[in-house]
N, C-alpha and C positions, 0 to 999 in steps of 0.2 A: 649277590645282588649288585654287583659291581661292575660297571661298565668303562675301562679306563683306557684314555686318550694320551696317545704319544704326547713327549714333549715339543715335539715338532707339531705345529696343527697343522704339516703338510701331508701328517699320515694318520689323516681320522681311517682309513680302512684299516686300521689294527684294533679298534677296539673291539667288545664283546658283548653278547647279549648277555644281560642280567642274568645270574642264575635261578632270584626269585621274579615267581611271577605272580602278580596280582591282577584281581580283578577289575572291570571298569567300575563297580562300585566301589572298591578298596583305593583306585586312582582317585575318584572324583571326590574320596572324602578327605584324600592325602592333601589335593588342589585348593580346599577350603580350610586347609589348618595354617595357622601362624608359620614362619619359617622355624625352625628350630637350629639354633645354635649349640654346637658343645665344643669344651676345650679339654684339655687333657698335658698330664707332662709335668715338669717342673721348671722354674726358671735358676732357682739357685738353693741350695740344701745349707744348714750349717755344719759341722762339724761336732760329732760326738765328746765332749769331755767328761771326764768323769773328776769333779772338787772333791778335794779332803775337806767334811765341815765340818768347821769347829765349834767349838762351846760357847754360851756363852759368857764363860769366863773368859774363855782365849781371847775371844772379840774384844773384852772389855781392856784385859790387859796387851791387846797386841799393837806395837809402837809404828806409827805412820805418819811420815812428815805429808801433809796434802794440801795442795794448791789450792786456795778456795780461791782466786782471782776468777769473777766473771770472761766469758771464753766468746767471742759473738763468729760466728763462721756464715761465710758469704756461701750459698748454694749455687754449684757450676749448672746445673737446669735452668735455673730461674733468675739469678744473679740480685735474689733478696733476699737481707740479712734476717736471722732469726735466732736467736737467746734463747740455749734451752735452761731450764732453770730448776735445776737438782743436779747436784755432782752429786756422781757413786764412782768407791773405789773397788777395783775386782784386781785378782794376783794375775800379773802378766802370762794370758796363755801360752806365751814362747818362752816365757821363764816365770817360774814358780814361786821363784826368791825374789820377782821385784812387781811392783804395784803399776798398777793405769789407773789415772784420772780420768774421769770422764765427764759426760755433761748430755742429762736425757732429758726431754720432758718432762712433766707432773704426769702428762695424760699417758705417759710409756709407763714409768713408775706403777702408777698404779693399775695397768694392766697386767705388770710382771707382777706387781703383791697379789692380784684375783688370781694369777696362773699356780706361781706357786707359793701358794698360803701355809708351808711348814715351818716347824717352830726355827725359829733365830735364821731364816734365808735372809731377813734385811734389819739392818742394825744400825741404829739412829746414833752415828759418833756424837760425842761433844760439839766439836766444833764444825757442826751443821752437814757434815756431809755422810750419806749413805751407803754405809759396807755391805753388796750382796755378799751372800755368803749359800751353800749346797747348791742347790740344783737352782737357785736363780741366777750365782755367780756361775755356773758351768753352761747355763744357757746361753747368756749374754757373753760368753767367751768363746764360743761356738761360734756365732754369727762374728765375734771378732776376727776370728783366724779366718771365714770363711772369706770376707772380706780385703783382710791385709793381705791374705796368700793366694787363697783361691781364685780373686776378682785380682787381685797384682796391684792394686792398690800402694804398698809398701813401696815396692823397685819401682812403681810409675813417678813417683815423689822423688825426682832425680835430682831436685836443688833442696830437697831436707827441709820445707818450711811446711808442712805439714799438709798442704794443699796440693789438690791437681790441677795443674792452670795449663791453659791453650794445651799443646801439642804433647801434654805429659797425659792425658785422655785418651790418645791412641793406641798406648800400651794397656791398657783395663781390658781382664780379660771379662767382658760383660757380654760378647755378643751370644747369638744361640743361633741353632738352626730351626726351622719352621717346616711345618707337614701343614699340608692343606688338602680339602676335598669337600667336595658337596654332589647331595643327591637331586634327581630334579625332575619333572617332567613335562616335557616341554618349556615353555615359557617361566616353571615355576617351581622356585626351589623351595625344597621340602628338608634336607635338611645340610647344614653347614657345619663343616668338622675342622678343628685348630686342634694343632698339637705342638709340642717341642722337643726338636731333637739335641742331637749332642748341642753342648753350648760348654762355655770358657773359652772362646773363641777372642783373641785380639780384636777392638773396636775398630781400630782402623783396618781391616782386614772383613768386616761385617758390610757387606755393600747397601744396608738400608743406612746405616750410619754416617756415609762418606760426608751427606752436607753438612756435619757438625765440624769440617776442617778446612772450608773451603769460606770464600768471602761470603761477608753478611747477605748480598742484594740473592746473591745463586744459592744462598743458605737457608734464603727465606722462601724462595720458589721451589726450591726440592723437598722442605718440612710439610710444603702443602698437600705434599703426595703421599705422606706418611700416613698409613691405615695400619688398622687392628688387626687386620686380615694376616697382614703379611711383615710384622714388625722383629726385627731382630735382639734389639737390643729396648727396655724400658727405660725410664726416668733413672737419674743416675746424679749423685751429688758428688762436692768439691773437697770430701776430705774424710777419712773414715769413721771418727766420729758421727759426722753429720750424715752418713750413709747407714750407721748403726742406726740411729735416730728413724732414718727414711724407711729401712730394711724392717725394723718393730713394726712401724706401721703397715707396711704391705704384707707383713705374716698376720694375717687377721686372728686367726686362730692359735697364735703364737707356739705351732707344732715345729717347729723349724724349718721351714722348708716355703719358700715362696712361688705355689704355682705360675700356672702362666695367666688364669684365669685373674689373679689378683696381680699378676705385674699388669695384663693390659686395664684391670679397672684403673692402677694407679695412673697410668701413662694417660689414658683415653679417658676416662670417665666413667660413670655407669651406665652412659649411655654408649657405650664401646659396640655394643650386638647391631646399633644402629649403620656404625660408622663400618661394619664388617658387613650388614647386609646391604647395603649402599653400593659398597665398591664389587661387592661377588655377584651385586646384578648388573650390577657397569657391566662388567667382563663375560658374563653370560649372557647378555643382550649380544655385547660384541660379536661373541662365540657364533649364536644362532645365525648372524645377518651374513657370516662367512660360509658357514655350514649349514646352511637352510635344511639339511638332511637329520641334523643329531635333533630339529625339534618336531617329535612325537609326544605326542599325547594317550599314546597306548600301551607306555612303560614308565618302569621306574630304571631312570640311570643317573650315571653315578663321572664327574670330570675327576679328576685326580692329579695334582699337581706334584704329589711326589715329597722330596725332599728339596725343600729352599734353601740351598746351603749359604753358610760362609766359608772364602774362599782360604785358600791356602796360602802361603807365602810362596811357595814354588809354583800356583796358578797365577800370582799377582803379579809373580816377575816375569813371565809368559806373555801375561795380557800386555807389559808394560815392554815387555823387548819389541811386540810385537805393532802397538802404536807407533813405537820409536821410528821402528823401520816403516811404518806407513805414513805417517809425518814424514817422515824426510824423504820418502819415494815422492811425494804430493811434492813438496817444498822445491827438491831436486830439479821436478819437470815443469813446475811454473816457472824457476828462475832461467831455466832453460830457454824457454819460452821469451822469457821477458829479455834477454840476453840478444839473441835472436834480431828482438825487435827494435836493439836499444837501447832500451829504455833502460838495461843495467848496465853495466861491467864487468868483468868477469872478477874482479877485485872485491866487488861490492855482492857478488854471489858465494864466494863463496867466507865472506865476512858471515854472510845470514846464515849461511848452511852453518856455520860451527857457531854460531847463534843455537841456534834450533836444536842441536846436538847436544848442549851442555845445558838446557832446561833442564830445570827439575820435573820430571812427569806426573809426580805424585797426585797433583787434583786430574784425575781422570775417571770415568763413568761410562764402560764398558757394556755392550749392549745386553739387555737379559736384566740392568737395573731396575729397571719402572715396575711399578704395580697401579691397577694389575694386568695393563695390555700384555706383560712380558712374564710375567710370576714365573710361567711355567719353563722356561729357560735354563730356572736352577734347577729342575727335576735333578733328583739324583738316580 
């Protein structure tokens, strides 16, 4: 039943008729249903451990110096502080022989005590803090490693203070790819399809991400265009504590693994299906007023966007040789120009040309960025 459209919409004559075909009753009843939305996919898995649990004597007699000093961590999302308020200790998943302190909510707590409610998982120390232990400690060390190694967390913390500040963010490997598609007929889409592809992708490397590195004023203009539709990367905190913290929360179901469905609740809201039907009629509106010809009302068809990728380090250095040298082609033949007329010297030309030369390129926003005039650009 799928009808799909080059990544180029200068070559809608590739597409295909539907394979299913339905009737104009089966249309006109399609026309009067709600849009329907689905997602699919994962945004980030934990990591399988398997704990040795111990007794509860071992628990009782086993010897732990622990930090109870309150721990307050600033969230890089939102940049508001929050106290979580229950330290538990679990044995270092990268080493078996040494302990993490840590610091979770009440309300995490005690949704890992309803998960796994078997005898001695959590063990109330003496001195106020709480030792998981089997399958609650292997949980929460699962989402540890997925975090410090998987998401690069660890190596992004390049000055050791525990936190990711400014440009140490751009090495988290947080971003993901994006599948999109929707059905529709004529004017009216019936149904809307999210999915996620590879992902662990470097942030700064994820091009829905780039205005998280760029000045406030262009940072707050390009956040505006961020949709649910087409998002690479979710909410994302300042330190992996506080990302264990964040990460409980978006596993709803605390199976390990956090869809995409519940990264974009956290990101968007509940109202995310809104902010996704919103911008996929933007662009289908768009779509029609170019191609007067895709809207029929005597089919069901189907756009297809493909694979929204994030970009590669050798695409990046590509896109960026290739500015370079269109920047200074521009630059070259204005000063040219201005030289010509005067108005420069040829001292003072080519002062700018090696000016322009030795910028850094790095805030750059390469076409095929936007959504969703552009989405389909990253077809893969």
């Amino acid at each position: 039943m799928s009808l799909t459209i080059s990544s180029s919409l200068s070559q809608t004559e590739t597409y295909k008729t539907p394979r299913v075909k339905l009737s104009m009753r089966e249309l006109e009843a399609l026309k009067k249903l709600p849009t329907e939305i689905s997602t699919e996919g994962e945004i980030y898995a934990s990591v399988a451990f398997s704990s040795h649990k111990l007794s509860l004597a071992e628990l009782k007699n086993e010897q732990l110096v622990v930090d109870t000093s309150k721990l307050t961590y600033v969230s890089y999302s939102d940049s508001k502080k929050n106290e979580p308020n229950r330290t538990v200790v679990i044995r270092d998943p990268e080493n078996k022989n040494a302990y993490m302190t840590l610091e979770l909510s009440k309300a995490n707590v005690e949704r890992l005590k309803e998960k796994f409610d078997g005898e001695n998982n959590f063990f109330e120390r003496s001195e106020g803090v709480l030792r998981l232990n089997g399958e609650a400690e292997a949980f929460v060390a699962g989402w540890l490693h997925n975090i410090a190694i998987d998401r690069n967390y660890a190596a992004s913390d390049t000055d050791g203070n525990g936190l990711i500040e400014k440009d140490e963010a751009k090495t988290l490997t947080i971003g993901f790819e994006r599948q999109t598609n929707y059905d529709y007929i004529g004017k009216k889409l019936v149904k809307i399809s999210l999915g996620s592809g590879a992902h662990y992708r470097a942030l700064d490397l994820t091009p829905d991400a780039h205005s998280l590195f760029v000045d406030t004023e262009a940072s707050e203009q390009q956040n505006g265009k961020s949709s649910a539709a087409s998002a690479q990367y979710v909410a994302f905190e300042n330190s992996i504590e506080k990302e264990l913290e964040h990460t409980l929360m978006m596993d709803t179901n605390l199976d390990g693994k956090v869809t995409l469905e519940e990264g974009l609740l956290d990101k968007f809201g509940q109202n995310y299906r809104k902010n996704v039907l919103r911008d996929m009629n933007k662009f289908h509106q768009d779509l029609l007023e170019k191609y007067a010809d895709l809207n029929d009302d005597t089919k069901l068809q189907n756009y297809d966007f493909g694979l929204y990728k994030t970009i590669s380090r050798e695409d990046e250095e590509t896109l960026r040789a290739q500015m370079r040298q269109d920047s200074l082609k521009i630059s070259t033949e204005s000063l040219l120009d201005a030289t010509r007329n005067n108005t420069q010297t040829i001292s003072d030309m080519f002062e700018q040309l090696q000016k322009q030369t030795s910028e850094n390129p790095y805030e750059f926003k390469p076409e095929g960025y936007g959504f969703p005039f552009d989405l389909a650009d990253f077809r893969g």
